[in-house]
N, C-alpha and C positions, 0 to 999 in steps of 0.2 A: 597440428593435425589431430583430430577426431583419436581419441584413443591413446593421447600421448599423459605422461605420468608426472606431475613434479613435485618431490619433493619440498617440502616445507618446515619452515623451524619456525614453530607459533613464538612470540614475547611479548611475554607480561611484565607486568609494570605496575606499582602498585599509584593509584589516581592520589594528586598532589591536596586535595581536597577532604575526601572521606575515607581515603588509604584502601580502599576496595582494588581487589586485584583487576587488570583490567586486560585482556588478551587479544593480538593483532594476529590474525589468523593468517592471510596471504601478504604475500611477500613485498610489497609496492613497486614490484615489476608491471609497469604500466598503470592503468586502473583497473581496479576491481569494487566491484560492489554488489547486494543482492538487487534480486528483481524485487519486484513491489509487496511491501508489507505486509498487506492485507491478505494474500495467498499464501496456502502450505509452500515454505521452502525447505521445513527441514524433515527430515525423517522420524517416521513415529517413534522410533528407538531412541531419537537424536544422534545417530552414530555420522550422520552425512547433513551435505549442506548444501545449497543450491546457488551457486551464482554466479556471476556475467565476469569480463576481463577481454580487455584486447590487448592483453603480454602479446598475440599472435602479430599482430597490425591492424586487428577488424575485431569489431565483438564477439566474442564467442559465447557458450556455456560449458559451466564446468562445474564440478563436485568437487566441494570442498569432506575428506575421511576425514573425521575430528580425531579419531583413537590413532590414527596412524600416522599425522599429519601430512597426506597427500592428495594433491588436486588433480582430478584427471577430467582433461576437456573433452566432450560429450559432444557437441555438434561441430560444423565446419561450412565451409561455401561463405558466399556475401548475402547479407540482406537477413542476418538473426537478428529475432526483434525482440532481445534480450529482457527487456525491463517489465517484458508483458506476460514472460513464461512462468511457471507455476510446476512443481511438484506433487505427482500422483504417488502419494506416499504409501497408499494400496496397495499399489500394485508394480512398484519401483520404475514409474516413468517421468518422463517429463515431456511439458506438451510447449509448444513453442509456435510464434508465427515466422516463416524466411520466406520471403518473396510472394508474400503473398499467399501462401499455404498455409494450413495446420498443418506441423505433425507433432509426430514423438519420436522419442528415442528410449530403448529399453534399455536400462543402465549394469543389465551383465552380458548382453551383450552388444552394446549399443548401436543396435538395426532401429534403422531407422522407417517409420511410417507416414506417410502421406494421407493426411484423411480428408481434407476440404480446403476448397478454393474457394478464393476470397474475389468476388467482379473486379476484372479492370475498370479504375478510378475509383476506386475506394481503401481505406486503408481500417486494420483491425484494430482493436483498443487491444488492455489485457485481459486477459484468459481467468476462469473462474470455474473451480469443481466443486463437485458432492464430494462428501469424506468416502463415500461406496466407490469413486472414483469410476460412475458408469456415464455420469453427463458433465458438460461442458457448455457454457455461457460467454459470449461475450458482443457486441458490436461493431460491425462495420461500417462505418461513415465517410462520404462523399470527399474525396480532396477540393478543394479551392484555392483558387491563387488568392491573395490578398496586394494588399498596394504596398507600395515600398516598403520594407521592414527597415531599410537603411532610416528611413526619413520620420519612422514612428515617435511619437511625444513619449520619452521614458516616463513625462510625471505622470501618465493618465494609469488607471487601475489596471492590473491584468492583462497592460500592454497591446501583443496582437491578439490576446483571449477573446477580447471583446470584439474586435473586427472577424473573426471566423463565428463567431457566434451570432453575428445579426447579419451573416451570409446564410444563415439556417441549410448549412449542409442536411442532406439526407442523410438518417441512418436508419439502421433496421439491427436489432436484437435478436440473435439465432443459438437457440439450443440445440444441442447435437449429444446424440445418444452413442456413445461410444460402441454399447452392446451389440447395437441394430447398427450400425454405421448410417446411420440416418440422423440429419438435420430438421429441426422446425424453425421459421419466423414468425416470431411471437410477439414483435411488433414493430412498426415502426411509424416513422414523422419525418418531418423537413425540421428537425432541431439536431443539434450539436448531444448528443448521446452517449456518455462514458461512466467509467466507474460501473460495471455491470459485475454483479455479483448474483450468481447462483445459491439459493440457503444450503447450509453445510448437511443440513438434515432433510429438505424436501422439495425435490426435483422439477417441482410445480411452483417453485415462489421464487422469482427473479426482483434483484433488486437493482435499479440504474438510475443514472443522474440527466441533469440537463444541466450543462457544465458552460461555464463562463462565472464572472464572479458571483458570488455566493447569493447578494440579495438581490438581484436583479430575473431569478428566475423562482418557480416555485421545483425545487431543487430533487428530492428525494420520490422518487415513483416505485410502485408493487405491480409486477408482470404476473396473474396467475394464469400459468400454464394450460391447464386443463380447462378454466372455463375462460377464457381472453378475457378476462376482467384486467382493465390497468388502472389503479387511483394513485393519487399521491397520500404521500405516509404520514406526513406533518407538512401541516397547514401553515403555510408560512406570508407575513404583513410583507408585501411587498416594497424593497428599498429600506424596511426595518429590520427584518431578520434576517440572520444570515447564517445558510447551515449547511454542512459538509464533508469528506471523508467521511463516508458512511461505509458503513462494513457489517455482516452479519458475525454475533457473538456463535463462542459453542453452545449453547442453548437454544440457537433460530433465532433468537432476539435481537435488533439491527440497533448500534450504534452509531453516535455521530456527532460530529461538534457542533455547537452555533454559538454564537454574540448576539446580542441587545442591541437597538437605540430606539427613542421613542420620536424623535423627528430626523429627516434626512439631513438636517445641515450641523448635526452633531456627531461626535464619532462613536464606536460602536464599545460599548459601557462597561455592558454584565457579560460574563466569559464564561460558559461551559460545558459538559457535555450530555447527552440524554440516551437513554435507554428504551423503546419502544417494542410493543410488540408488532407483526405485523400486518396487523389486520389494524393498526393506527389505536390500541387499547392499551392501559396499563402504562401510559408513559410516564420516564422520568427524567426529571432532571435536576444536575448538581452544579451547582458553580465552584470557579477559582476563585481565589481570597486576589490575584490579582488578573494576569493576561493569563489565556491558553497556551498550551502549548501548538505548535505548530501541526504537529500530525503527533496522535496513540494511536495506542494499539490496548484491548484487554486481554488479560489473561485467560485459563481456559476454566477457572475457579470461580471466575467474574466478582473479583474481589479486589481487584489491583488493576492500575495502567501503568499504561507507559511510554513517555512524551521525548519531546525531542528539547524544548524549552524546560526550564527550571525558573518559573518565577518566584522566590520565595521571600521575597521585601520590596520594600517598596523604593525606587528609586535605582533599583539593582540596572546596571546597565548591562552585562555581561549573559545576560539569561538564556540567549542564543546557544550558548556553549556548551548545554549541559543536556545528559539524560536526567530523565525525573522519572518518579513510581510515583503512581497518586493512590492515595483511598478514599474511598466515597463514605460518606454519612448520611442512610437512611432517613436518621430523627431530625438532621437541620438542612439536608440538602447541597451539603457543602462538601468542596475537596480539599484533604490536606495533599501537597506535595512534597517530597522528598526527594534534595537534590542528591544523587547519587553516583555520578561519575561526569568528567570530562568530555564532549567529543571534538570540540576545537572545529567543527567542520568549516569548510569556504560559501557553502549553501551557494556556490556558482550554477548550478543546474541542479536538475531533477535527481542526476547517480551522485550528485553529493547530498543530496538530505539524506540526514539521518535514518531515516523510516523503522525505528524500534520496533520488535518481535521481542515474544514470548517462547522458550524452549516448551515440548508439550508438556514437561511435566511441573510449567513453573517456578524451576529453580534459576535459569538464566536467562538474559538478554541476548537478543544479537544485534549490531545497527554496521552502518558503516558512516565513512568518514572522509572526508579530504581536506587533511593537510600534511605538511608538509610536498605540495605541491601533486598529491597521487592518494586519489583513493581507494583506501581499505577497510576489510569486513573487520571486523570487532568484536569480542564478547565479552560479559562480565556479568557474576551473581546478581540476583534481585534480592540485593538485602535490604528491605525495609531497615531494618534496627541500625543501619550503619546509616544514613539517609541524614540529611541536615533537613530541617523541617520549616515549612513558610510559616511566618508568622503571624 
């Protein structure tokens, strides 16, 4: 129930690897995991934490108090669409989609808001704010049935990604002004449209994807607000390049991964990640010494990441396993990695990946995990200097 308390007894442990302490915040009463990486979940203070758990029977959201260690579940009903919700660290809310609605919930006294409805047959990505916490971004796209998912070819890429994807759902891109209780659609197509991201700094520059696998579309697109300009951001060789998880840094400057190959019947080579501004200026980019990691995240120093792989030799089979800190190198282009903790995850679905976050002030990780058959939130220092280093 909505308002209920549980206590919690964090355990640390120090990692069998690099002896770094390493800390299991919820209980593995059910699963637990945070929402999506790329949005504020924790609290500018870092005192609080944001995340999902069906301990209940059904998912709910809840606050994880770091100082006190208690979690108290924050929303209620069927149909919270947990992995899409986001923290208004502003102004101590959180915004979520259940049934089809936005709302929030204000977290001293958790009343709850209704602000926009989402059309029947369509369903909402996740949610994306300004640091001012006065607008909100994200898209709503077309449901479609697809053909048998019993009968689908595991070996082909991306599975049913690719069948919802050359169904070219309708979607539409909608900004909503929290201030004015007023929405705009700022754009939309008959394509598969996620990953929307609002700049943390300018209420006018939407960042979204065209989603299915990475090189088959020209991936990374800029929404400007105010004059309905849309371009894509990086030019990408179709079926050659491949780029994604894109996210805007604390600077406004948009990040994101890609891979190499120079012909389609080769696999994909050079591994890394780039820096853009976003007006498509000032790009850059760095590679691994071997694979990427799965998904980073940067810091808010933009001096460090932080992956969910640790590839750091060659031949290493186990790399799935590990968080890693990367640093970048201006003068060669290149990332050193630093393996740095365990998370043993099952990478069975989406709430088991890892998805690494940065505390605001840099000094910690947060990621979550599943194993031992239940996942759980996690935390542990970004010690570079403790870090086993690829070679």
């Amino acid at each position: 129930m909505k308002g209920d308390s549980i206590k919690l007894d964090f355990a640390t442990r120090s990692d069998p690897v690099t002896g770094i302490p390493v800390t299991r915040l919820s209980d593995g009463i059910g699963d637990t995991y945070h929402p999506y990486f790329t949005m504020p979940l924790l609290a500018s203070d870092g005192s609080y934490l944001l995340v999902a758990s069906n301990r209940t029977g059904e998912w709910q959201l809840h606050i994880i108090y770091l100082k006190e260690q208690r979690m108290v579940q924050v929303t209620e009903g069927e149909g919270v669409q947990a992995q899409g919700a986001l923290l208004d660290r502003k102004n101590h809310r959180v915004y979520y989609i259940q049934q089809n609605m936005l709302k929030s919930v204000r977290l001293d006294t958790l009343e709850d808001i209704a602000h926009l409805h989402i059309p029947k047959g369509f369903y909402a990505s996740q949610l994306s704010i300004t640091d001012d916490g006065r607008y909100l971004a994200f898209t709503y796209t077309e449901e479609v049935e697809l053909c048998d998912p019993s009968k689908a070819d595991r070996t082909t890429v991306s599975l049913l990604g690719r069948e919802h994807f050359y169904r070219r759902p309708s979607s539409v891109v909608i900004r909503y002004d929290v201030q004015r209780d007023k929405y705009q659609a700022v754009w939309g197509e008959r394509e598969w449209i996620s990953h929307t991201n609002i700049s943390p700094l300018d209420p006018n520059l939407i960042l979204f994807c065209h989603e299915t696998s990475w090189y088959l579309v020209q991936r990374m697109w800029i929404s400007k607000v105010n004059t309905d300009e849309v371009y894509p951001l990086v030019r990408q060789r179709y079926n050659l390049d491949r780029i994604g998880h894109e996210f805007f840094m604390a600077d406004g400057r948009v990040a994101a991964q890609f891979s190499i190959r120079h012909t389609p019947d080769v696999p994909f080579y050079q591994h890394g990640d780039l820096f853009v501004c976003t007006d498509g200026t000032q790009e850059q980019r760095f590679f691994y010494p071997y694979t990427r990691p799965e998904h980073f995240q940067m810091n808010h120093a933009i001096d460090m990441g932080v992956g969910d792989y640790a590839h750091i030799r060659a031949g290493q089979t186990d790399k799935k396993s590990y968080i890693s800190l990367q640093k970048y190198h201006q003068e060669t282009g290149s990332i050193t990695v630093g393996l740095l903790c365990r998370h043993d995850s099952s990478w069975q679905d989406q709430k088991s990946h890892p998805h690494p976050f940065f505390s605001w002030d840099d000094q910690t990780v947060f990621f979550s995990s599943h194993t031992n058959g239940r996942c759980n939130v996690y935390m542990a220092p970004a010690l570079w200097e403790k870090c086993i280093y690829s070679e």
